[in-house]
C-alpha positions in Angstrom: 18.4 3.0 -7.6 14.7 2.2 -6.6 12.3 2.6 -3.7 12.2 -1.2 -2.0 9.1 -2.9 -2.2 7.2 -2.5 1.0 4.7 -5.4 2.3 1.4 -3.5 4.0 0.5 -3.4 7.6 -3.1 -4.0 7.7 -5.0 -2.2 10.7 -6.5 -4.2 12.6 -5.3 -7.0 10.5 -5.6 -8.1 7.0 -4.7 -11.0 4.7 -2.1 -12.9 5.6 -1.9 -15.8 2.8 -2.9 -15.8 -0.8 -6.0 -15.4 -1.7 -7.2 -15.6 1.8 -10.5 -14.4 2.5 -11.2 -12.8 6.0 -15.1 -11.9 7.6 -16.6 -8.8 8.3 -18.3 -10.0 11.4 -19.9 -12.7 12.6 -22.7 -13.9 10.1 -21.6 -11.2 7.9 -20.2 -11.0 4.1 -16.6 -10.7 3.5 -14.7 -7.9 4.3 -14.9 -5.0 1.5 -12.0 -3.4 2.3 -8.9 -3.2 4.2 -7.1 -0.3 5.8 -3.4 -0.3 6.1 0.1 1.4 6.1 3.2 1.5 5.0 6.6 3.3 5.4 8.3 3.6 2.0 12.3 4.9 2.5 13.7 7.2 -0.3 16.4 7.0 -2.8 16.3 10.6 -3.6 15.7 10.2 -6.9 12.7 7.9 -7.7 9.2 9.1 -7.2 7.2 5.8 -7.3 7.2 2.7 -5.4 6.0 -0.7 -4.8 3.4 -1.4 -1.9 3.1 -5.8 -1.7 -0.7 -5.8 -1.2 0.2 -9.4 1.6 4.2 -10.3 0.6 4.6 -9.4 -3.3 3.7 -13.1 -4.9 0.5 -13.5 -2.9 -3.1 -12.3 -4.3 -5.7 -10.4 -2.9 -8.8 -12.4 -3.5 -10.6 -9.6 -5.4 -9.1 -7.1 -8.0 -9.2 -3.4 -5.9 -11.8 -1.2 -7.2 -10.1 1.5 -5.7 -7.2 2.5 -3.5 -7.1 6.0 -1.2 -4.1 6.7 -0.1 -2.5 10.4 1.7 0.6 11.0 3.4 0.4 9.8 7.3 4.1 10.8 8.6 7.8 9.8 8.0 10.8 12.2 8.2 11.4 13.3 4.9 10.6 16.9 3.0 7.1 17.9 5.0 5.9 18.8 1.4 6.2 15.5 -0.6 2.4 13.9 -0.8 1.1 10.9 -2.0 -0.4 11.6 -5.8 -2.1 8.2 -6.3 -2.0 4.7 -5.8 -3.0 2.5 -8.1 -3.5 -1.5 -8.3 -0.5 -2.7 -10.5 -2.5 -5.7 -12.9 -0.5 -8.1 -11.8 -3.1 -10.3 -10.5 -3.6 -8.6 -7.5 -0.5 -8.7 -6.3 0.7 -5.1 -5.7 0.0 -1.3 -6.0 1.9 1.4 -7.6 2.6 4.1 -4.8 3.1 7.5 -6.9 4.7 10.5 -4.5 5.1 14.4 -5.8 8.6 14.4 -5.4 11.2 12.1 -4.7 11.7 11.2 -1.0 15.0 12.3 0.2 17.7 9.5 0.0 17.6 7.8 3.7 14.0 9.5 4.6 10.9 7.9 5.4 7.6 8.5 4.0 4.9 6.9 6.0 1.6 6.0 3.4 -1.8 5.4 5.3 -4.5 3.5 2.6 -7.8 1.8 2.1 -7.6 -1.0 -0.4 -11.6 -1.1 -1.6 -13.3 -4.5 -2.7 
């Protein structure tokens, strides 16, 4: 089995198409980062998953310099954390959620992240 893919929930909102390309603020550069979540549900035996940076086949348009990610809620064992998450190199496409243990099967683990330009 496998953790299912998971597309992100950008707060207050975030890319929406491929390669799209969203403003700070008026007369200002383009955003640098994006702040998100997403709620990953275990298998009980895998301790990585999938987060779809927009949908899983469309791109970011910049390649994440780097992602910070921690543990924001979900029902599963209060002591599985978030060890990393890292950009997957597939054209900006996804990142590769790594967790300390495996979520229980049927529990939640709730991911909170900042995807940097």
């Amino acid at each position: 089995m496998a953790i299912a893919a998971v597309n992100a929930t950008y707060l207050p909102s975030g890319p929406t198409a491929d390669k799209q390309i969203l403003a700070f603020g008026p007369g200002s550069s383009q955003e640098i980062a994006y702040i998100g979540t997403a709620t990953f549900t275990g298998d009980g035996a895998t301790t990585s998953a999938t987060l779809n940076y927009i949908d899983g086949t469309a791109a970011l348009n910049f390649t994440p310099s780097a992602i910070l990610a921690a543990r924001s809620g979900g029902n599963t064992t209060a002591t599985i954390s978030v060890v990393s998450a890292v950009d997957a190199g597939n054209s900006n496409k996804t990142a590769t959620v790594q967790f300390s243990a495996a979520p229980t099967n049927g529990g939640t683990i709730t991911v909170t992240f900042i995807v940097l330009k």
